[in-house]
N, C-alpha and C positions, 0 to 999 in steps of 0.2 A: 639281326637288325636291318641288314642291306632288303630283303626279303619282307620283314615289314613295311619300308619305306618305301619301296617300291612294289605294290600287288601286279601282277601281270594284266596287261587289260588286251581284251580282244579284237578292239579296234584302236590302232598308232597312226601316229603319224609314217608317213615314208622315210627310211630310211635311204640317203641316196650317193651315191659318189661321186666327189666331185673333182671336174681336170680343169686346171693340175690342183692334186689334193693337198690341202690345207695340213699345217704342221700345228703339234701343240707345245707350248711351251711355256715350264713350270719348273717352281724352288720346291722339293723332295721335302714332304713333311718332315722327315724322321732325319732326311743324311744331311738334308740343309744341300744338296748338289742341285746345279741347274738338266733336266734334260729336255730334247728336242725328240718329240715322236711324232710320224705322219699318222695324219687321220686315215683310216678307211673309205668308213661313209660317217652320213651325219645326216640328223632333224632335228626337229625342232625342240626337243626334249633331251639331245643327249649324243652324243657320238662314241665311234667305236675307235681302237687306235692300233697299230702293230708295234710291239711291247719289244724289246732289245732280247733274243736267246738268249746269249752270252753273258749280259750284264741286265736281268731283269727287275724292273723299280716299281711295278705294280701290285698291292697287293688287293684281292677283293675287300671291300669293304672301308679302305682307306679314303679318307676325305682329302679333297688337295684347296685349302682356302682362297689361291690366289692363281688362277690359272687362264691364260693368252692363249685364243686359237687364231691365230695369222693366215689368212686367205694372198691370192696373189693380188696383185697393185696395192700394197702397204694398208689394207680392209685388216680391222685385226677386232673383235673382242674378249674384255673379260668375262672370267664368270670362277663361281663354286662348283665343285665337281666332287661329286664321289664314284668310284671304282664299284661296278655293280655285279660286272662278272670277270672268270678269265678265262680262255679256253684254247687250245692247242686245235687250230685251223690248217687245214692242207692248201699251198698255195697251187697256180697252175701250175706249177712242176714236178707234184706232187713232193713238196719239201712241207716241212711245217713251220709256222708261227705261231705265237701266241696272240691272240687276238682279246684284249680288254674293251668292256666297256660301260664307258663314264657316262652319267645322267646331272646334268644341270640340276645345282639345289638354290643355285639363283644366280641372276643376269640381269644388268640396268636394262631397264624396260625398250627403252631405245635402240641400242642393240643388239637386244633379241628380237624386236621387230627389223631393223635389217636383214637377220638372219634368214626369221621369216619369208621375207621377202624375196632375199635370193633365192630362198629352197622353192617357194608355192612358184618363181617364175621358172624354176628349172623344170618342176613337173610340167606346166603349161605355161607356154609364153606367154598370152594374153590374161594371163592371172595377176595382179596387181594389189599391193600390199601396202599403204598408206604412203604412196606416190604423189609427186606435187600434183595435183591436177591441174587444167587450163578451165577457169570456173567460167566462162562463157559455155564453155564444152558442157560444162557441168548442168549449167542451167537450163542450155536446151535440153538436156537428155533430162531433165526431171520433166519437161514440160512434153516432150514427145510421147513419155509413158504414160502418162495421163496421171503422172504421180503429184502433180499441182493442178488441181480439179480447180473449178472456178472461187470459188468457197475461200478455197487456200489462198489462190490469187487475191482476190479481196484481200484478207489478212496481212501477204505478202508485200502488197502493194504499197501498204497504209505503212508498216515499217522499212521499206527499201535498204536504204541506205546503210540502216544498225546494221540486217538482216547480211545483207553484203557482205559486212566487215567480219560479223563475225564467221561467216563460210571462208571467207578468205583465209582467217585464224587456224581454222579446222585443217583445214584441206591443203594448205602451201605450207605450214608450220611443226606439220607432227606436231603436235602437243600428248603428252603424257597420260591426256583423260579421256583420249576422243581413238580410231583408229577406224580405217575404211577399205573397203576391198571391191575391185573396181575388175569387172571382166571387157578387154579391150580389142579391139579389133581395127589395124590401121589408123591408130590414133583415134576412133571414135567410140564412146564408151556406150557398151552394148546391157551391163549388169552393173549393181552395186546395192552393197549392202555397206552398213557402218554399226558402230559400236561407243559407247560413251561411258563412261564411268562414272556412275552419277549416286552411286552409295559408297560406306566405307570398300565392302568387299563385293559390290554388287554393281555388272556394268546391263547396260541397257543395250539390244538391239533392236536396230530401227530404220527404216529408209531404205527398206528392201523394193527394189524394182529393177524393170529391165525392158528391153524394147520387143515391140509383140512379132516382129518377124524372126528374133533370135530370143524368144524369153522363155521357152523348156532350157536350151541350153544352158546362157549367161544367167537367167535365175538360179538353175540348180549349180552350177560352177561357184558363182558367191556364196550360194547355199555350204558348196561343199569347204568351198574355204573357211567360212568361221566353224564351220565344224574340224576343222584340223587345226586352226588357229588356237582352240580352247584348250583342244588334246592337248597341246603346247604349251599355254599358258596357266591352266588352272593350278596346279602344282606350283609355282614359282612366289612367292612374297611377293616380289617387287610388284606383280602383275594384280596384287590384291581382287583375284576373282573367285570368290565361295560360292555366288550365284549370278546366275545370268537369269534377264528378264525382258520381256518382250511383252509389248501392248499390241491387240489386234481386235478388229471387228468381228462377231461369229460369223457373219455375213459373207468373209472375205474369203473366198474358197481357198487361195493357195495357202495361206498361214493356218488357216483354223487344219487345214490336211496336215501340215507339218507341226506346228506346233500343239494344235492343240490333240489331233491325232495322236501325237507321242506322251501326252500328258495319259489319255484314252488308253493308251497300248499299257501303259506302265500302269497304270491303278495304284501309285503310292503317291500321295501328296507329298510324302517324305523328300522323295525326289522328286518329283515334276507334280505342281499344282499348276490348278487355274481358277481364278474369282474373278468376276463378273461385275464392273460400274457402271452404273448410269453415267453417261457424259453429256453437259448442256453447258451454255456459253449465258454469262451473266454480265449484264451491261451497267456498269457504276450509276448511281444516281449521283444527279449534280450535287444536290443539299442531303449527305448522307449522317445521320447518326452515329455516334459509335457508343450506346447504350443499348443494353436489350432491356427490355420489360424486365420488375420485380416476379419471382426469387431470381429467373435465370442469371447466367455469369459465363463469361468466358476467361480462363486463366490457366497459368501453366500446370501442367500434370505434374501430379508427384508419384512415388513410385510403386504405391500400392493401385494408382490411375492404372500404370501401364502392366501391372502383373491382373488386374484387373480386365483389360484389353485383351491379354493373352488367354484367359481363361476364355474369354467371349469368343475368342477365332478359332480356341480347339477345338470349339464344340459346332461353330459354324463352320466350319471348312479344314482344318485338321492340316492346311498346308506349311507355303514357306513365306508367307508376307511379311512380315514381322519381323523376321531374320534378312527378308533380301531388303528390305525396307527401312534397316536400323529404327525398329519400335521397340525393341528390344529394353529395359531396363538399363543394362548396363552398357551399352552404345547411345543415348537417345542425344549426349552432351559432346561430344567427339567434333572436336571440328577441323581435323588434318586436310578433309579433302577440301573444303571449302577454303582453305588457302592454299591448298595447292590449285584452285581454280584462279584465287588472286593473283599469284605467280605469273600464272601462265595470261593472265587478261580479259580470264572469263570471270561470269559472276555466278556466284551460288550460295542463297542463304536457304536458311530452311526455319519454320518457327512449328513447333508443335506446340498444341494448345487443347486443352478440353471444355468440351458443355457441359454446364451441370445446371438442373435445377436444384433450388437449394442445396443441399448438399451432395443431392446423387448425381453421378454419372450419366449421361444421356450418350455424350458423341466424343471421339478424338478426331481434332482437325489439326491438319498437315497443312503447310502453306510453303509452297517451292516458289525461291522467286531466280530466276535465271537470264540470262539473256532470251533476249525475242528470240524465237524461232531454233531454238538450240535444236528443239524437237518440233518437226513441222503442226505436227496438231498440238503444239503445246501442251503435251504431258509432262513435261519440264516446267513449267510453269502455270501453276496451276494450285487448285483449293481440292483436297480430299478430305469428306467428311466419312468415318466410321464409325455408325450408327450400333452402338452396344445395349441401351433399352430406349424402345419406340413408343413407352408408355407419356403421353404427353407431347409428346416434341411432334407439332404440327407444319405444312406448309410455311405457316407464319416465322414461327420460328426460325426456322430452315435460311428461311428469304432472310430475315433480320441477322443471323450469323455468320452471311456469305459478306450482307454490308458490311458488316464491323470489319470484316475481312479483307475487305477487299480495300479497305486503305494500305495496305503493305503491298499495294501494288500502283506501278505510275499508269499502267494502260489501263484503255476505258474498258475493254471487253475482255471477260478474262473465264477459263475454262471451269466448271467447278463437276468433281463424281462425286459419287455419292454408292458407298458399299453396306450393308448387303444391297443389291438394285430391287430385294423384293419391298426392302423401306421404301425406297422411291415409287415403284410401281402401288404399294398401297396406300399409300399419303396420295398418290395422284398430284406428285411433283413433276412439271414438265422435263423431258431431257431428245435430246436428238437422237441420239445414239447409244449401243453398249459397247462396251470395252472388255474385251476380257484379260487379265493379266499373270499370265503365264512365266513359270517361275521354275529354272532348273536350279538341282545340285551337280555340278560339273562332273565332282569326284565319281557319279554313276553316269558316267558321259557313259558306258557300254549299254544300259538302258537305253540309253537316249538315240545314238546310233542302230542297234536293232529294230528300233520302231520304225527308222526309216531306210530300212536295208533294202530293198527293192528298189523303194524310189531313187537313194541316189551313187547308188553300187559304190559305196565309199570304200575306198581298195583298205583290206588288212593288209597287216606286212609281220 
C-alpha cells in the first residue's frame, strides 16, 4: 500500500539538513507512548528521522495521525505522516542506524508554506517564498519590467486605490488562495512569479517577470521554484491542487518556450493541454437591454447541457478544461472556495449560464466576477463564451449576449474570450489578442520537468 501511495518520481524536491536539526515528536499509534526523534534531513514532501536501535517504534507503512516537527526558536509544525521506508544506514563511524522515512499525507497550508520557505531559502538565499513584501518595492519592479505596459497603466490607474488594497491583501497577509515567489537581491526584487487558487482544485499561475539585466537568472530561479513548490504541494488536500493553469500570448516567447513547449514535448492533452481564446475588451452601453431577440434565451445549464459540453471539447481538443475549470457536472455547484475567498476579504463569484436557440444549445457562458485587478489582464474577471454549435449564432448575437452579461458587472470595460477562437476568426468578431490556456496534471509533474531539463537543470535528488 505504502508503494502505491507513494510512485517513485524522478524529479523531488531537495532533501536537505538542517543545523541544528529539527526533532520529531509524537503519541505512538499502537503503544499510545510519547517519542522524541531527530530529524536527518527534510523537504517539502517529507522527512527522514534516526529511529532509536535499542528501542525501535517505527514500522514501515505505519501512519502517525498527529505528529509535531519543532525547529529551533520555538517554529514547530503539525502534520500526518506515514512511515515510507526503514533502512539500516552506516554513520561516519562506520556504526549503523536505522534511518526511516516519513512523507506528509497532510499539513495546514500555512505551514507547509513556512516550511517551504525555510527550505527554498536554504538552497538559495535570495529565493523567497510568500514573504511580506515592501509594495512600493513591488510596484516599481512591475513597472521596470515593462510588466505594466501602458494599456495596463490606463486600467490600473482608473481603479488605483481597490487595486492597492487588494495587493496589499495578497502580499502582506499570506492568504490561503494566493502564494508568491519573489527572487531578491539586497533587498531589491529582481524575479517573481505568483500563484492563485482560483478553482476548486485548480490554482492559476500568473505575474511571471523579472528585471532584463538579471531576467535568465531571477526568471528561471522563480521558474525553478514553483516547480519544486508543486513537487511539494500537489499530493497534499489541504493544498487542493489537481491542476495548475496558466494563460499566455503565443506571441510571448519565454512562456509559449516553457509552457507551451512542454505541452509540445508531452503530446498528451491528458496531461498538459492547450486551447486557444480570442481575447477583446467590451465597453457597457449606457441604455443596455437585458433581453435577446425571439427564440434565443440565456439560462442556467442543466446537466445533460454540461455532459453535452463535454462531448463537444473531447472531440475539440481532448484536453483538461473542464476538469481544471470545474465544467464538470458534478463540481459546477460547489461553492467552498468562494467563501473561503469571503473569509479572507476577497471576492469570487462565478455564474455559469447557456445559449440556446429555441431549444438547442449554441454556447456555455462563464462569468467570473473578482476583485479588479486580482489578475493583471483580467482573466479573473471576465466573460468566456464556449461556442459548441455555430450554426446560427452570429456577430449579433454574440454582441447581445456579452450585454445581458455584462450587468453582473459594476465596471464599464470588461474582458470577454471566446473558445474555439476559429468561431471568432469566422464570424469575423473583433478581438485584440489570443490567449492560450495551458493546463497541467501535476501528478505527471516528471513529464512536465523532462520537457524542460536543459533549460532549467532542475537538480534530482
Amino acid at each position: 500500500h505504502v508503494a502505491q501511495r507513494f510512485k517513485p518520481k524522478e524529479y523531488r524536491s531537495h532533501r536537505l539538513q538542517l543545523h541544528p536539526s529539527p526533532d520529531i515528536v509524537f503519541t505512538h499509534p499502537l503503544t499510545q507512548k510519547q517519542f522524541n526523534l531527530r530529524v536527518v534531513d527534510i523537504s517539502g514532501s517529507g522527512f527522514s528521522v534516526e529511529d532509536n536501535k535499542n528501542q525501535s517504534c517505527l514500522l514501515a507503512g505505519m501512519i502517525i495521525p498527529a505528529l509535531e516537527i519543532r525547529f529551533a526558536g520555538n517554529f514547530k509544525i503539525q502534520c500526518r505522516a506515514q512511515v515510507v521506508y526503514r533502512k539500516n544506514v552506516k554513520d561516519d563511524h562506520n556504526g549503523i542506524y536505522i534511518k526511516c522515512g516519513l512523507a506528509f499525507l497532510d499539513i495546514d497550508i500555512t505551514e507547509h508554506r513556512s516550511l517551504l520557505a525555510l527550505l527554498h531559502q536554504k538552497v538559495n538565499q535570495n529565493a523567497y517564498v510568500s514573504n511580506k513584501v515592501d509594495m512600493d518595492e513591488l510596484w516599481e519592479f512591475f513597472f521596470q519590467t515593462g510588466f505594466i505596459y501602458p494599456g495596463k497603466y490606463n486600467f490600473i490607474s482608473e481603479n488605483k486605490e481597490t487595486i492597492k488594497e487588494t495587493y496589499k491583501k495578497l502580499y502582506t497577509e499570506n492568504p490561503t488562495i494566493a502564494t508568491h515567489f519573489i527572487y531578491q537581491e539586497n533587498g531589491s526584487i529582481k524575479g517573481h512569479m505568483s500563484m492563485l487558487r482560483f478553482y476548486e482544485k485548480t490554482w492559476l499561475i500568473h505575474h511571471h517577470a523579472a528585471i532584463k539585466s538579471a531576467q535568465l537568472r531571477a526568471g528561471l530561479v522563480v521558474l525553478d521554484q514553483i516547480g519544486k513548490y508543486i513537487c511539494d504541494c500537489c499530493r497534499l488536500h489541504s493544498n487542493h491542487m489537481d491542476y495548475l493553469i496558466c494563460y499566455f500570448r503565443p506571441e510571448n516567447k519565454f512562456p509559449n518556450h516553457i509552457f507551451g513547449g512542454a505541452a509540445r514535448a508531452i503530446q498528451n492533452p491528458k496531461i498538459c493541454s492547450l486551447d486557444t481564446f480570442s481575447y477583446s475588451h467590451f465597453r457597457k452601453p449606457s441604455n443596455s437591454t437585458n433581453t435577446l431577440p425571439e427564440p434565443w434565451s440565456i439560462s442556467k445549464p442543466t446537466r445533460e447541457n454540461l455532459l453535452e459540453l463535454k462531448s463537444f471539447y473531447e472531440k475539440e481538443s481532448g484536453g483538461l478544461m473542464l476538469q481544471a475549470l470545474d465544467l464538470e457536472p458534478d463540481v459546477v455547484n460547489r461553492h467552498t472556495l468562494a467563501e473561503e475567498y469571503a473569509r479572507l476579504g476577497f471576492r469570487r463569484e462565478r455564474r455559469l449560464l447557456v445559449l440556446k436557440k429555441a431549444d438547442i444549445l449554441k454556447a456555455v457562458l462563464i462569468v467570473n466576477i473578482t476583485d479588479t485587478a486580482l489578475n493583471m489582464s483580467d482573466l479573473t474577471n471576465c466573460i468566456k463564451m464556449i461556442v459548441l454549435d455555430p450554426k446560427d449564432l452570429n456577430r449579433e448575437i454574440v454582441k447581445q449576449s456579452i450585454v445581458f452579461l455584462s450587468s453582473y458587472f459594476s465596471q464599464k470595460k470588461l474582458p470577454f474570450l471566446i473558445y474555439p477562437l476559429s468561431f471568432a476568426e469566422k464570424e469575423k468578431i473583433p478581438f485584440e489578442k489570443c490567449y492560450n490556456l495551458w493546463i497541467l496534471d501535476p501528478q505527471y509533474s516528471d513529464d512536465y520537468f523532462k520537457s524542460l531539463d536543459g533549460l532549467l537543470k532542475f537538480n534530482k535528488s
